[in-house]
Steps between C-alpha positions, in 0.01 A plus 500: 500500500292822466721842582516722756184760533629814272556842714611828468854453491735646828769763521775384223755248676878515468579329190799204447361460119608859387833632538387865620367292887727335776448126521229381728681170705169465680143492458164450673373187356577133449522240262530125445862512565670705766883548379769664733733569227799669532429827432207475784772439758737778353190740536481389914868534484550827369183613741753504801275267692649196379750270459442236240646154411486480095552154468138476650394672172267359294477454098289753316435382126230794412740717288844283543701629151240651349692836479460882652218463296305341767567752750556824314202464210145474508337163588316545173532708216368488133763216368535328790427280864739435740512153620236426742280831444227472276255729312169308500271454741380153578785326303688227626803378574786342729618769764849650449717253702306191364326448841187516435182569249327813492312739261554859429371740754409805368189786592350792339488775753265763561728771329860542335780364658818727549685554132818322602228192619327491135590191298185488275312708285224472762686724756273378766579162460826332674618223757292420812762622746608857531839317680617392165444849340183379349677237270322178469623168520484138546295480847538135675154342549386432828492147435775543218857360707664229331693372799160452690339198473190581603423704178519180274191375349284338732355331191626344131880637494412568088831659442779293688543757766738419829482766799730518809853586583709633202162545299487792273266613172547448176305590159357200380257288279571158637167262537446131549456323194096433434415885604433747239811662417512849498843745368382772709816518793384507882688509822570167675730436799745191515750455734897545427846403549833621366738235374850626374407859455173389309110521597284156490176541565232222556201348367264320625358272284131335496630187732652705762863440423733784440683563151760757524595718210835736472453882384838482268527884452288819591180518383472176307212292396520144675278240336417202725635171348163293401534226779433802739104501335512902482369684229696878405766665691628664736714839485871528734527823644690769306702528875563119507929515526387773811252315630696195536827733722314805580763600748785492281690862384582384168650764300633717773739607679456308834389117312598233678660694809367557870384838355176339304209469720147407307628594181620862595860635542465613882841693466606811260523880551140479683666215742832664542684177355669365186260226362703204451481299790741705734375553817464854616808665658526419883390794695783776613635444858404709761652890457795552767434810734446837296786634721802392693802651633891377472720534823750733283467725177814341363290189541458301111154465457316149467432360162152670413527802724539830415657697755537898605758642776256649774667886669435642796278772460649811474847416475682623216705241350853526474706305278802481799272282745214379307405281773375743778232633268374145360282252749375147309405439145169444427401256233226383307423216257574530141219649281332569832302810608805676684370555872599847636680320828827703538348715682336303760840406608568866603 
């Protein structure tokens, strides 16, 4: 998959890679997979145009535990590459969530990119989107979905791949027996299920029939037994315990509650609840008036009222026969703005 024609770069975008730029929640573009995660509907939320349902939310395994790290740092520095980025060009490799195969998109522009947007000693060379600050990653082929069947080989299926629903990418160097073998790892697609928190994933094998094969911990290296007629192996995903409950909030506050929606705590300081599971605190009733008046100033006051003896205005009060100077009390809720209403009475 060739890259994107190189250009002089645009007018530096926010940044959510470097601590020193708000978070960008939405960008111009697309991509083989179109999440609404959770923080996408907090975004709407918080916009004032919105009300949102969170349990609508979708999973978003790009980034899941890896750490402020992945939101705070540099996609890639001199030691190190985030999970998912990459840092060169034409490489390949299975997309971040394990959806799909894709290569490395990257383009030399025309000049320097913007210092916080350099990643290489080339400093006009970077990521084919400006959107994603310039860092390049795993782009999905066009043709590169697992779950769609109509990317599977039209012709010999050489390395036991399996597309449709549940399909997702894996490194591998599985071949039918007879082929030359080769140790160099490629991309294939097979489809999946989860059984008892683990990922199977099948093969199929030269006669058609389906062997299925169990990935036993993250990242491991599955052999085919020999009646399946495979040659090499094929690599788990370093995600697999995720991939298999990706809306689960293990580790936090909120696990297992009403409170975990796609694998994020909707609740917390931000939410104005206690993650646990408690629902948040019904809303207040309804204020009573801001001001009403007792028949008599000797009157006790209801529970929640503060009250004040209203006087004719003018009269001086004398302590013989209180009464002819005062009129009604005036009262207001408790912790309420006092309303001036005395003298509207007069």
């Amino acid at each position: 998959m060739s890259s994107p024609s190189a250009s002089t770069p645009p007018h530096p975008l926010p940044s959510r890679l470097h601590a020193s730029r708000p978070p960008r929640l939405h960008a111009s573009t697309s991509s083989h997979a179109s999440i609404k995660s959770a923080l996408t509907l907090a975004s709407l939320e918080d916009s004032g145009w919105y009300q949102v349902d969170y349990t609508k939310s979708e999973p978003l395994i790009w980034g899941r535990g890896e750490g402020c790290a992945f939101a705070t740092e540099a996609c890639i520095t001199s030691s190190r590459t985030l999970h998912g980025f990459c840092n060169t060009a034409g490489a390949t490799a299975c997309t971040a969530d394990y959806k799909a195969k894709g290569n490395c998109a990257m383009s030399t522009y025309s000049s320097a990119l913007p210092t916080a947007y350099q990643y290489f000693s080339n400093t006009a060379q970077g990521g084919s989107l400006a959107q994603t600050d310039y860092c390049p990653y795993y782009q999905a082929y066009s043709n590169g979905d697992c779950d769609d069947t109509a990317n599977a080989p039209s012709g010999t299926n050489y390395y036991a791949q399996a597309y449709g629903t549940g399909g997702m990418c894996f490194d591998s160097t599985l071949l039918y027996n007879g082929y030359v073998y080769s140790s160099t790892a490629r991309q294939a697609c097979h489809k999946t299920r989860c059984t008892s928190g683990q990922l199977e994933l099948s093969l199929t094998k030269s006669d058609g029939s389906i062997e299925w094969v169990t990935c036993t911990s993250n990242g491991a290296a599955i052999t085919p037994p020999s009646s399946a007629g495979l040659q090499g192996s094929i690599t788990c995903p370093a995600t697999s315990t995720l991939l298999c409950n990706p809306s689960s909030c293990s580790g936090l506050a909120c696990d297992g509650t009403s409170d975990c929606n796609a694998g994020v705590c909707t609740c917390g300081t931000a939410f104005g609840t206690t993650c646990g599971g408690t629902d948040p605190p019904s809303p207040p009733p309804a204020p009573p008036p801001s001001a009403t008046f007792a028949s008599q100033c000797s009157d006790t006051a209801s529970a929640g009222w503060q009250c004040v003896c209203c006087l004719k205005r003018d009269c001086a009060y004398m302590t013989t026969m209180p009464s002819m100077c005062e009129t009604k009390q005036c009262c207001n809720p408790i912790g309420a703005v006092a309303q001036p209403c005395c003298e509207d009475q007069l």
